[in-house]
MDAnalysis code that builds the backbone (N, CA, C; Angstrom):
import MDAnalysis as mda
import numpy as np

u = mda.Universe.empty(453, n_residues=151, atom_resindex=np.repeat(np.arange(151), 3), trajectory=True)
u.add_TopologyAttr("name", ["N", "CA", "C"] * 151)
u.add_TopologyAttr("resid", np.arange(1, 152))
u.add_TopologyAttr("resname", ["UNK", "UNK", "UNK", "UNK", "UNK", "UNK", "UNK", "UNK", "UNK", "UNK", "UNK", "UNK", "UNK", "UNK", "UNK", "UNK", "UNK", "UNK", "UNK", "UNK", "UNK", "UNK", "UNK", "UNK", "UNK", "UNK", "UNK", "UNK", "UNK", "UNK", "UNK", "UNK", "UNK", "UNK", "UNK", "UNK", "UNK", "UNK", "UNK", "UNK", "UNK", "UNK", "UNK", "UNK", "UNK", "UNK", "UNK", "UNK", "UNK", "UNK", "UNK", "UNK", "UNK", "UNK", "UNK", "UNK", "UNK", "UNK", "UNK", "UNK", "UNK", "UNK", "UNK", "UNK", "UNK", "UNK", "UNK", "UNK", "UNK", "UNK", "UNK", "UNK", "UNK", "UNK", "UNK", "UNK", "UNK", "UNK", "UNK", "UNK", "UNK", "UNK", "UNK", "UNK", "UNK", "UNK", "UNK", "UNK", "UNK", "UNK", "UNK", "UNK", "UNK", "UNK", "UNK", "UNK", "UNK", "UNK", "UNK", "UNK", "UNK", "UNK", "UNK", "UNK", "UNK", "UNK", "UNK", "UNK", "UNK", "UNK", "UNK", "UNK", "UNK", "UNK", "UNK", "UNK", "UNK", "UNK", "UNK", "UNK", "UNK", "UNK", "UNK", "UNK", "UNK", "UNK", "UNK", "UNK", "UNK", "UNK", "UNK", "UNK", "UNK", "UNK", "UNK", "UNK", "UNK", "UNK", "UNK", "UNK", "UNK", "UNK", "UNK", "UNK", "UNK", "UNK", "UNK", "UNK", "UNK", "UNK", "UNK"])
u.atoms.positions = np.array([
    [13.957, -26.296, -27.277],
    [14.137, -26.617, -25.869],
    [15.272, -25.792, -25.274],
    [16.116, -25.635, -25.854],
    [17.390, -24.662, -25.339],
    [16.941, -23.457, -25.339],
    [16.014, -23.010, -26.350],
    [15.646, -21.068, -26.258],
    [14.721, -21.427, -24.816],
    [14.095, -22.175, -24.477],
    [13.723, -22.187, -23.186],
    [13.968, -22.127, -21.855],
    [15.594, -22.885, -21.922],
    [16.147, -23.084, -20.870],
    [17.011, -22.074, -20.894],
    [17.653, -21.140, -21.809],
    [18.165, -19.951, -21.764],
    [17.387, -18.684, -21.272],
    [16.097, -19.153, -21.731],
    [14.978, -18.043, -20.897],
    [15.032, -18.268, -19.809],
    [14.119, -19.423, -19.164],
    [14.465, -19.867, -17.665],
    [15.815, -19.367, -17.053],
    [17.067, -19.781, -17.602],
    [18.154, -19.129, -16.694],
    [17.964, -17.310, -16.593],
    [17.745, -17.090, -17.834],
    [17.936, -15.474, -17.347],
    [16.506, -14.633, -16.882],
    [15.457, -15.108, -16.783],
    [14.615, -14.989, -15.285],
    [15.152, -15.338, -14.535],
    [15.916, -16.187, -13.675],
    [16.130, -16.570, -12.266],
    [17.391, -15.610, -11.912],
    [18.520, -15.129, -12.867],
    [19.120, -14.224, -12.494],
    [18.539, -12.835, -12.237],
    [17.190, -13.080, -13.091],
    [16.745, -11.681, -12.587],
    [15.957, -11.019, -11.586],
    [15.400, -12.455, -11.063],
    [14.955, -12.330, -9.771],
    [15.669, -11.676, -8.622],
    [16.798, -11.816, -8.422],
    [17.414, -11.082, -7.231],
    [17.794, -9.870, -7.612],
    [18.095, -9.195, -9.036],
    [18.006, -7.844, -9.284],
    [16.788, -7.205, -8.932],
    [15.885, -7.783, -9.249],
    [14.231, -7.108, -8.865],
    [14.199, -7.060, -7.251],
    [14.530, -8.106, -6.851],
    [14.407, -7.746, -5.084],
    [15.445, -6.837, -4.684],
    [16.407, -6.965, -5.322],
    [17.804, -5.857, -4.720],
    [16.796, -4.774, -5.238],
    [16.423, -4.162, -6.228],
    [15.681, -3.106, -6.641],
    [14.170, -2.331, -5.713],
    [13.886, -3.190, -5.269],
    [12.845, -2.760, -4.012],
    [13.693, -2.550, -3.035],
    [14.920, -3.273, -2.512],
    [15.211, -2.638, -1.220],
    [15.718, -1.504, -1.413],
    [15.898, -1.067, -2.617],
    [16.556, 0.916, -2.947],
    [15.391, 1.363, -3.057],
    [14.271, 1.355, -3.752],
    [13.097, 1.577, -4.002],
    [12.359, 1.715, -2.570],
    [12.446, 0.461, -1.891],
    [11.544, 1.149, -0.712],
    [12.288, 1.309, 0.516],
    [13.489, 1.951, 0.632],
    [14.663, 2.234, 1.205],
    [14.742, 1.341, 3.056],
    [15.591, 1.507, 3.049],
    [15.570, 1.302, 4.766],
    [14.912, 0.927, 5.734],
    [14.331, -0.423, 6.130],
    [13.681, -0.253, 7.486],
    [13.367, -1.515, 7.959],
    [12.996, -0.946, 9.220],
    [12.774, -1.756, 10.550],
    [11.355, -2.916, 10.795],
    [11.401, -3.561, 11.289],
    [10.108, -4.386, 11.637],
    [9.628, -3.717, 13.024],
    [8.991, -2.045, 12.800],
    [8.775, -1.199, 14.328],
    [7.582, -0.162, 13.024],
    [7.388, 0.598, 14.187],
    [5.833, 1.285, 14.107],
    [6.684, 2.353, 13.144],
    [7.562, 2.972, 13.424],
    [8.454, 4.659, 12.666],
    [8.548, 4.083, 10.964],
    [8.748, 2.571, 10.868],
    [9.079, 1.905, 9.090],
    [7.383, 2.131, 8.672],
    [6.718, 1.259, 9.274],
    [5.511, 0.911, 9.366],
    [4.629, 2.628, 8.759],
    [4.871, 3.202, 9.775],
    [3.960, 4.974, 9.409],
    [5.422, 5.220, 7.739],
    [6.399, 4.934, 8.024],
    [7.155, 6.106, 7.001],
    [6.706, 4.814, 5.368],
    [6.299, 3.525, 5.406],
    [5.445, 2.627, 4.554],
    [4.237, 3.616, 4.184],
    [3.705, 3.487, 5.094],
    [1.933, 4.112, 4.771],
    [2.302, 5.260, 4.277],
    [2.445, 6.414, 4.240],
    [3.105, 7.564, 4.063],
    [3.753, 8.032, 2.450],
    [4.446, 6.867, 2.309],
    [5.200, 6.880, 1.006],
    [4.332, 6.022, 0.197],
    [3.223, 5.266, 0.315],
    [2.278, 5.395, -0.262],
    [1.518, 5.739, -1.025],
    [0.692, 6.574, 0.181],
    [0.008, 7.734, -0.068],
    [0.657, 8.345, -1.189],
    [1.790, 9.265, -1.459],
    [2.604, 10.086, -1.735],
    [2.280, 9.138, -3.373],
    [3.423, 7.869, -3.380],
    [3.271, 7.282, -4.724],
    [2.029, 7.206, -5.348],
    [0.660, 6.738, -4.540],
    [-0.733, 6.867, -5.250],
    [-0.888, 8.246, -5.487],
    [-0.896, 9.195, -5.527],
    [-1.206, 10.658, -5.814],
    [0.277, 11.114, -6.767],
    [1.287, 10.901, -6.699],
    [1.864, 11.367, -7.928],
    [2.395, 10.616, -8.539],
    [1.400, 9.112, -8.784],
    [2.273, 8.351, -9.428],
    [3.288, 7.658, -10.178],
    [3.648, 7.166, -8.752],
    [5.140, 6.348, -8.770],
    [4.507, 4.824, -8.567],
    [4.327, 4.178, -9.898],
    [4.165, 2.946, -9.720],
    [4.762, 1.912, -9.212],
    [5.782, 1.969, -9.361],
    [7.279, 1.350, -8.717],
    [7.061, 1.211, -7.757],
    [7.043, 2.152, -6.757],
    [6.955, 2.181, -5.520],
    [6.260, 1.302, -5.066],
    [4.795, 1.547, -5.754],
    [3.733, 0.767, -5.519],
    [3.994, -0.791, -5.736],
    [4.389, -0.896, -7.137],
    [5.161, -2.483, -7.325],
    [5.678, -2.990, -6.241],
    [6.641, -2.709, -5.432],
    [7.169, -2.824, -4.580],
    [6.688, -3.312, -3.254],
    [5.831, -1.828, -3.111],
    [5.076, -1.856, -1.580],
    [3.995, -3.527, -1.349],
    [3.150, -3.214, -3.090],
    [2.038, -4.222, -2.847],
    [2.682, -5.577, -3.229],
    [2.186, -6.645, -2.067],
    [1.960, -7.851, -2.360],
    [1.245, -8.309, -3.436],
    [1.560, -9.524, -4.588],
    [1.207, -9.592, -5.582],
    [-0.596, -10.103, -5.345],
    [-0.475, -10.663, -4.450],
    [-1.840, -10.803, -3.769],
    [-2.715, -9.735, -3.419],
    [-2.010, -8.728, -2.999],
    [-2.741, -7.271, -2.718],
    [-4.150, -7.377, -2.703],
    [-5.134, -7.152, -1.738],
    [-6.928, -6.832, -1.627],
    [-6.827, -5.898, -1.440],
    [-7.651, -4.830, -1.616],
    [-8.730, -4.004, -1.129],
    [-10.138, -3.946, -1.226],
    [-11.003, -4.108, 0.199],
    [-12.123, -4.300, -0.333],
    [-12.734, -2.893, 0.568],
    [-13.866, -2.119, 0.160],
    [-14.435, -0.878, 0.408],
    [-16.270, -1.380, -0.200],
    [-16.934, -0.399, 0.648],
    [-18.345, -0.089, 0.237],
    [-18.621, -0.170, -1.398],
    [-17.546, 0.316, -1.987],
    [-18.078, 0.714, -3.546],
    [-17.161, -0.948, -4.127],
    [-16.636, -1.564, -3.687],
    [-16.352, -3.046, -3.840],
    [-14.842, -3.594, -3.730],
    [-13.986, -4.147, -4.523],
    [-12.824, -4.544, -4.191],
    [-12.003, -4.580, -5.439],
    [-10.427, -4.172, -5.121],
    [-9.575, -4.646, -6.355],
    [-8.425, -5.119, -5.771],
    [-7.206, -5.059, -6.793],
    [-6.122, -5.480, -6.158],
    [-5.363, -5.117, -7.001],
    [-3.802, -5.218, -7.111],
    [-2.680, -4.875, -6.783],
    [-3.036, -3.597, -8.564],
    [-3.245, -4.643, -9.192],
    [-3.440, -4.088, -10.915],
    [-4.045, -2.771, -11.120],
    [-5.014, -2.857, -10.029],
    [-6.073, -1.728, -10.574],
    [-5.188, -0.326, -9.690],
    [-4.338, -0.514, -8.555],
    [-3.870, 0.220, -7.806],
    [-2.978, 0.796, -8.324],
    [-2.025, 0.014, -9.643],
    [-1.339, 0.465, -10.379],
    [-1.901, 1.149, -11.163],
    [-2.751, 1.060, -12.208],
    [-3.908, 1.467, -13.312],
    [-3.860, 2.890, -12.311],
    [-4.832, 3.232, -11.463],
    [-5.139, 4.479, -11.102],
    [-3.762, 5.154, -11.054],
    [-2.936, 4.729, -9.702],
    [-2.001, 5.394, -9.758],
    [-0.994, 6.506, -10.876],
    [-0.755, 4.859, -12.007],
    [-0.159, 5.743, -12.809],
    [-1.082, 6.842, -13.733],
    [-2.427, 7.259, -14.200],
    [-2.983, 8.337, -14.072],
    [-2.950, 9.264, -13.439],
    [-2.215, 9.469, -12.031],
    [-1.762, 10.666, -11.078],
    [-0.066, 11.121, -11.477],
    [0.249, 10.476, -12.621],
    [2.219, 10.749, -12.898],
    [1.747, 12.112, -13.422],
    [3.206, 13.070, -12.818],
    [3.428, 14.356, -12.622],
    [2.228, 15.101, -11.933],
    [1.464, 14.597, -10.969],
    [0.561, 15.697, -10.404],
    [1.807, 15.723, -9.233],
    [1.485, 17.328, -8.797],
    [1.623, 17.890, -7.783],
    [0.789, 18.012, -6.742],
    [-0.186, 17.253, -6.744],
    [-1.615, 17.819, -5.980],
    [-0.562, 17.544, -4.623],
    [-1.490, 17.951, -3.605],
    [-0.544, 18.027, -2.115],
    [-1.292, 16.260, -1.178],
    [-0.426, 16.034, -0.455],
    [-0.418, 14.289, 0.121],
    [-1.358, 15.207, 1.177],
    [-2.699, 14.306, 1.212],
    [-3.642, 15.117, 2.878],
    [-3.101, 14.255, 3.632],
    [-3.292, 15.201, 5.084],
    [-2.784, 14.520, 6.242],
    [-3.910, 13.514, 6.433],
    [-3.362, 12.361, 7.526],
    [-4.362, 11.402, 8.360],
    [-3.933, 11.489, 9.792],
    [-4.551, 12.816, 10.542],
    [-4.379, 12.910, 11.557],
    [-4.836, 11.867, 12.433],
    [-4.478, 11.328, 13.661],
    [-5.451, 9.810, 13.879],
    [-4.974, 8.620, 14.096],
    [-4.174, 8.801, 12.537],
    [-4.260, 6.903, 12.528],
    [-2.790, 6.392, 13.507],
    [-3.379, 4.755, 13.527],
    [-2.737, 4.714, 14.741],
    [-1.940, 3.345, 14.147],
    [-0.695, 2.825, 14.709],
    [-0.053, 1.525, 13.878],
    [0.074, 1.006, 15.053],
    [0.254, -0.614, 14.844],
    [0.757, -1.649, 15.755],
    [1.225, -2.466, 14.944],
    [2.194, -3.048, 15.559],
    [3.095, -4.111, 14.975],
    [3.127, -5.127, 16.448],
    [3.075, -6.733, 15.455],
    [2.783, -7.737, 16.188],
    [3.903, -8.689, 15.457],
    [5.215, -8.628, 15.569],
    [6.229, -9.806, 14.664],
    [6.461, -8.967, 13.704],
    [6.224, -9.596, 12.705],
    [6.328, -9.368, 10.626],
    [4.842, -9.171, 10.304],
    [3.810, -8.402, 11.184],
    [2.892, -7.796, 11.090],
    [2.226, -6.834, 11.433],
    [1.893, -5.795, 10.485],
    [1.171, -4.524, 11.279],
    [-0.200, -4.338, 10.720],
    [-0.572, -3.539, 11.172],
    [-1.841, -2.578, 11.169],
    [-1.994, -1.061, 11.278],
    [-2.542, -0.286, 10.383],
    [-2.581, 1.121, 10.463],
    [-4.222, 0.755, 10.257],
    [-3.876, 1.629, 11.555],
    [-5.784, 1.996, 11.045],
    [-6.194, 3.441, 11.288],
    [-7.642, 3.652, 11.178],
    [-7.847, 4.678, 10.984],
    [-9.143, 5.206, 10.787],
    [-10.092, 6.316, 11.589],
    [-10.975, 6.826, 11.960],
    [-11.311, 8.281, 10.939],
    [-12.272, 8.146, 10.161],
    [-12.582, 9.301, 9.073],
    [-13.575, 9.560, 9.527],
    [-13.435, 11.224, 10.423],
    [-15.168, 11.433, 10.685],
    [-15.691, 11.987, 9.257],
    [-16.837, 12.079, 9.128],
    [-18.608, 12.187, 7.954],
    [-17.723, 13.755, 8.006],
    [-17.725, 13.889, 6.538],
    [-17.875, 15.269, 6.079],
    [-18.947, 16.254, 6.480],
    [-18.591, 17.761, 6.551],
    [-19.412, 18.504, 6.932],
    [-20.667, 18.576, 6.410],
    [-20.764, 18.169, 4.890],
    [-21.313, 18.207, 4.235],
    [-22.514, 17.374, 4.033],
    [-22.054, 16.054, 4.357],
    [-23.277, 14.652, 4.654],
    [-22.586, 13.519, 3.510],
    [-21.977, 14.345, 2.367],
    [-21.284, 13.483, 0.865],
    [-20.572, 12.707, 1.499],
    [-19.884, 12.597, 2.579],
    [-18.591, 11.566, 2.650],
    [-19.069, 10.731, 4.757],
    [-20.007, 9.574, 4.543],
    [-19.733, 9.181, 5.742],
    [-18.763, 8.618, 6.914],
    [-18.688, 8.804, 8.076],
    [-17.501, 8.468, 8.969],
    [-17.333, 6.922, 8.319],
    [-16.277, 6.801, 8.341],
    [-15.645, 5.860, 8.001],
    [-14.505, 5.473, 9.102],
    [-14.075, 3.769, 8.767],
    [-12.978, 3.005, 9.285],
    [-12.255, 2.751, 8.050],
    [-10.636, 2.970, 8.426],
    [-9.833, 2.006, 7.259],
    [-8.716, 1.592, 7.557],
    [-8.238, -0.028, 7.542],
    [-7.521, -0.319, 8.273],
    [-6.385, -0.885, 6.573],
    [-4.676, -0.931, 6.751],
    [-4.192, -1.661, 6.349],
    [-3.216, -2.449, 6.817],
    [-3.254, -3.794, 6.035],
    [-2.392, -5.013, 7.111],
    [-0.770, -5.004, 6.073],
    [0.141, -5.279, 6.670],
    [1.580, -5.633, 6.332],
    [2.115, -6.177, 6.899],
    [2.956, -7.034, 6.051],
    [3.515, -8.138, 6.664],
    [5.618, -7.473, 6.294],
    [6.434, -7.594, 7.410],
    [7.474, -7.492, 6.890],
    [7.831, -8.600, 6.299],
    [8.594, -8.381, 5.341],
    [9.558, -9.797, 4.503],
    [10.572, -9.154, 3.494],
    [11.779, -9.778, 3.343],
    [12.880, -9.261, 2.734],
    [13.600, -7.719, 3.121],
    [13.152, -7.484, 4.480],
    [13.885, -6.262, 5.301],
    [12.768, -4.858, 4.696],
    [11.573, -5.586, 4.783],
    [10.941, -4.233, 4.084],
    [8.803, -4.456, 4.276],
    [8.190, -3.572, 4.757],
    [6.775, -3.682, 4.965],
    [6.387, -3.676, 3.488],
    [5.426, -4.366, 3.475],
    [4.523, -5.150, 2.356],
    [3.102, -4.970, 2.569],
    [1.798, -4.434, 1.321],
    [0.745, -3.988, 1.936],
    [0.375, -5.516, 1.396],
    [-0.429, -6.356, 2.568],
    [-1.594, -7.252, 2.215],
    [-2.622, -7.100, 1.663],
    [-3.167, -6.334, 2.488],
    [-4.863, -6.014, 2.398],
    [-5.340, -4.925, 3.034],
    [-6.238, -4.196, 2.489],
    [-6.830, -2.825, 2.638],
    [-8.405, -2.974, 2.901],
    [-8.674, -2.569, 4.128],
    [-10.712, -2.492, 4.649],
    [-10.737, -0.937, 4.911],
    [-12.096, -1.259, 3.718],
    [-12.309, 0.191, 4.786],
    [-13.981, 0.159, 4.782],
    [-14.571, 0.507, 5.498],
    [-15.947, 0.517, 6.447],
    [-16.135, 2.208, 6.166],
    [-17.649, 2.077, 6.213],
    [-18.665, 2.975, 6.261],
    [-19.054, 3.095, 7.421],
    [-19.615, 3.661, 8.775],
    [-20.026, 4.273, 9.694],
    [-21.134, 4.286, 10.315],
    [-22.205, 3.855, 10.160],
    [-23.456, 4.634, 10.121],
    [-23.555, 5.496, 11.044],
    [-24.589, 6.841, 11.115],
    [-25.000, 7.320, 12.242],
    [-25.685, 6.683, 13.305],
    [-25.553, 6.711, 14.533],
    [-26.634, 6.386, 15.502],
    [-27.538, 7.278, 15.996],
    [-28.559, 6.776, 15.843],
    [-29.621, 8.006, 16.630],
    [-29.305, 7.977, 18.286],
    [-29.577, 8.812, 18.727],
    [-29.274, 9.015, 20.301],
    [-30.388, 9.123, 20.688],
])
């Protein structure tokens, strides 16, 4: 019973090291649209040369994403990610997308026209964050398929 309650105490001290550790981790910011884009952004960046951490950080332990090809969450975002540690590949732009913030909540969304090609249809993809502990947090991730319309 005591190796228990010695565990218990030193989790709860370590809880506020882990949150002090995201606010260096996901540095500086505001409950405004400039935190919100420089969130999405550093992202991106951590999923492509994976920095899981970051990601730890960014995603809510709840984390969704749901897409055409189906849904995961926070685990699997890590899983891929860290398979991208030490790439250099280059962060693509998302010319477009647009943020709003409503309180301790935003939205980036975002308009993917259909590849030249026909392989990749126009798409929607929106993600939600909530601020909490002086720092944007990803909820949940949609993203939509397009269809063409005939004219």
């Amino acid at each position: 019973m005591k190796r228990i309650m010695v565990t218990a105490f030193f989790f709860t001290l370590a809880l506020p090291a882990f949150a002090q550790d995201c606010s260096r981790i996901l540095g500086s910011q505001k409950a405004d649209t400039a935190s919100v884009k420089q969130a999405e952004d550093a992202w991106d960046e951590a999923f492509l040369h994976g920095n899981a951490e970051y990601l730890q950080c960014l995603l809510t332990p709840d984390y969704a994403s749901v897409s055409p090809k189906g849904s995961h969450g926070k685990d699997w975002e890590l899983e891929h990610a860290s398979k991208n540690k030490g790439s250099s590949a280059p962060v693509p732009e998302f010319p477009g997308m647009t943020f709003q913030v409503h309180g301790t909540t935003a939205i980036a969304r975002l308009f993917h026209q259909a590849s030249a090609d026909g392989k990749q249809p126009a798409s929607y993809a929106a993600d939600v964050f909530t601020f909490q502990d002086g720092a944007w947090h990803a909820v949940y991730s949609q993203h939509t398929n397009v269809e063409a319309r005939a004219k």
